[in-house]
C-alpha distance (Angstrom), angle and dihedral (degrees) to the residues before:
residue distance angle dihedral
X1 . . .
X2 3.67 . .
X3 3.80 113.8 .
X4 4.08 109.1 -153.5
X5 4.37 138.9 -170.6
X6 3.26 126.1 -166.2
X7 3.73 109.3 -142.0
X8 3.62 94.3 -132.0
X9 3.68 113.8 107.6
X10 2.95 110.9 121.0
X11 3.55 115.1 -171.4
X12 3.94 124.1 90.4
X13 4.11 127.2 -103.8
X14 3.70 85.1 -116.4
X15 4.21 92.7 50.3
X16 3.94 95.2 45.6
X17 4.02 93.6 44.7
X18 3.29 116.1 144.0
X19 4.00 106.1 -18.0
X20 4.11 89.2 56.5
X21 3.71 100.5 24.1
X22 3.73 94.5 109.3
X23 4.22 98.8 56.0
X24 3.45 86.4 38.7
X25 4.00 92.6 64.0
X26 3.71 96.1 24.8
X27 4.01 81.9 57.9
X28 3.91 95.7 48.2
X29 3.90 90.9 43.0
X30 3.77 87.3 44.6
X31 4.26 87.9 57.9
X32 4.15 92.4 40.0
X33 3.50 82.1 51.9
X34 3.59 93.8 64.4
X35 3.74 96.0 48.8
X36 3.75 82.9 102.5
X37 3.75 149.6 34.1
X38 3.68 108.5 -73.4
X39 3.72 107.9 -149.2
X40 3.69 106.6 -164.9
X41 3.79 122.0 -135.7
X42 3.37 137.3 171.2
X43 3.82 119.5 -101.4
X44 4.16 120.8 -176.5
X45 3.85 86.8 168.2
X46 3.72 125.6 79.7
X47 4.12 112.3 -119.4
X48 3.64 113.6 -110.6
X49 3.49 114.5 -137.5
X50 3.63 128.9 178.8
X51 3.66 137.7 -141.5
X52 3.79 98.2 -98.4
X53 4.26 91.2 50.9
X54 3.57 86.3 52.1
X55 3.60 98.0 49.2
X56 4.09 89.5 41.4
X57 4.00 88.2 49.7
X58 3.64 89.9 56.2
X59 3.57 93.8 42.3
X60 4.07 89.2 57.7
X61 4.15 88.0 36.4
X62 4.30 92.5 59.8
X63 4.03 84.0 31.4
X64 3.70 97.8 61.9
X65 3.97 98.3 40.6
X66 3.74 99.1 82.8
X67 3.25 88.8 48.7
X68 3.98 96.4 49.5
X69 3.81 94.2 47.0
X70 3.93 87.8 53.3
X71 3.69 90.3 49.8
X72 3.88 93.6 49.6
X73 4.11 91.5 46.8
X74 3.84 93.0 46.9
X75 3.53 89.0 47.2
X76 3.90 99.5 42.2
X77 3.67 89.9 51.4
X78 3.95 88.4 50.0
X79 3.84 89.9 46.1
X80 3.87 87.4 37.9
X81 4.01 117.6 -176.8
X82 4.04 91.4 -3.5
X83 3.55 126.7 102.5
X84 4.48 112.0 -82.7
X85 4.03 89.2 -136.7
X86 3.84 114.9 -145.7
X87 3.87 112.8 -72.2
X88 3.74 118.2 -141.9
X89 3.80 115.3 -173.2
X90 3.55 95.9 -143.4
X91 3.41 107.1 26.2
X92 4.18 98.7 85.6
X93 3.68 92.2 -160.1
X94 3.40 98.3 53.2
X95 3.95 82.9 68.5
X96 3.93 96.7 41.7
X97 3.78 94.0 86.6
X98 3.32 87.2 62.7
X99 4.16 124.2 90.6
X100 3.56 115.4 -110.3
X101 3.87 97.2 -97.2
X102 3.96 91.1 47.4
X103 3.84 85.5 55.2
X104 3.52 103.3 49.9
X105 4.18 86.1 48.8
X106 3.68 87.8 53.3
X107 3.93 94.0 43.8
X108 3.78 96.6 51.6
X109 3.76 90.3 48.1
X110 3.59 93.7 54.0
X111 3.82 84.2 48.6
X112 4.22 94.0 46.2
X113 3.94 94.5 51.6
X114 4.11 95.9 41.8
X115 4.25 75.5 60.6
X116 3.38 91.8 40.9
X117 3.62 90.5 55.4
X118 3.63 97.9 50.2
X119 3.87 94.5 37.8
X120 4.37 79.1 66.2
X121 3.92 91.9 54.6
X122 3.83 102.1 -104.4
X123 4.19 119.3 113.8
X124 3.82 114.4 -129.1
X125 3.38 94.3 -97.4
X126 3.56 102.9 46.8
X127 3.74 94.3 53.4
X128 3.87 78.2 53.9
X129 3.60 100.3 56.9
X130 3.69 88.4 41.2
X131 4.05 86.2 57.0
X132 3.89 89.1 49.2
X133 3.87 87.5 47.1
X134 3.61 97.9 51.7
X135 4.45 87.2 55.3
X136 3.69 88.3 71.4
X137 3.96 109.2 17.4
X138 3.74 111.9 75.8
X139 3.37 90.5 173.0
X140 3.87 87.5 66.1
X141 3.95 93.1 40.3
X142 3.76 85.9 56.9
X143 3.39 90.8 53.5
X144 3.46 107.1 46.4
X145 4.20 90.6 42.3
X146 3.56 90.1 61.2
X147 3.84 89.9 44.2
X148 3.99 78.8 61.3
X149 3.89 102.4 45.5
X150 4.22 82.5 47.7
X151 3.72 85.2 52.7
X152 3.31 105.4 43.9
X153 4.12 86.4 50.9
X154 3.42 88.3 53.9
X155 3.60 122.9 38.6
X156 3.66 101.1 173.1
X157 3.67 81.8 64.1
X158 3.96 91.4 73.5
């Protein structure tokens, strides 16, 4: 199961806060997710996930998006008025349409949020199952979009 992001949202943190919040970090998990080979298994039991992963998944989520919406402007202004096509971390031909400089953009953004990611105490493939989690638990998605908001109000916090 490959989970995939296309780089194209265009709108700012600031302009999607809070009505938007939740794609916005769903879609940015969605691409870290992909930063690495996602074996697929079958699950019949819900993921348990504490307080302190959902606080460090959030931390990662707001972490990354700067860092995502400079990677989609340098490479829309590469690509200029053609399509961005959908970026998949770990899916190399999902980045061979793109020119050489585009590529290398997308590459070392893939490689900044996997950091990200484990610089906020959560393994690749735990922030990953915590992605997959968050499709179907909305429970979990409540959780962690209020983690945002509380966040977002207070950077310190992060």
């Amino acid at each position: 199961m490959k989970i995939t992001l296309d780089l194209i949202y265009r709108n700012s943190l600031q302009q999607m806060f809070p009505h938007s919040l939740c794609f916005g970090f769903v879609a940015t998990a969605s691409l870290v997710a992909s930063t690495l080979t996602w074996s697929s298994k079958a699950n019949a039991q819900a993921l348990s996930i504490d307080n302190t992963e959902v606080t460090n998944y959030a931390q990662a989520v707001l972490a990354m998006e700067p860092s995502r919406q400079r990677a989609f402007e340098e490479i829309k202004k590469l690509i200029g008025n053609g399509e961005i096509p959908k970026i998949v971390c770990n899916d190399s031909n999902s980045m061979n349409g793109l020119p050489n400089k585009a590529r290398d953009i997308a590459v070392n953004y893939c490689n900044s949020s996997q950091k990200i990611v484990e610089n906020n105490g959560l393994s690749i493939d735990r922030f990953n199952n915590i992605t997959v989690e968050l499709q179907n638990n909305t429970n979990l998605k409540r959780q962690v979009y209020n983690t945002l908001i509380r966040l977002q109000k207070t950077p310190e916090a992060r």
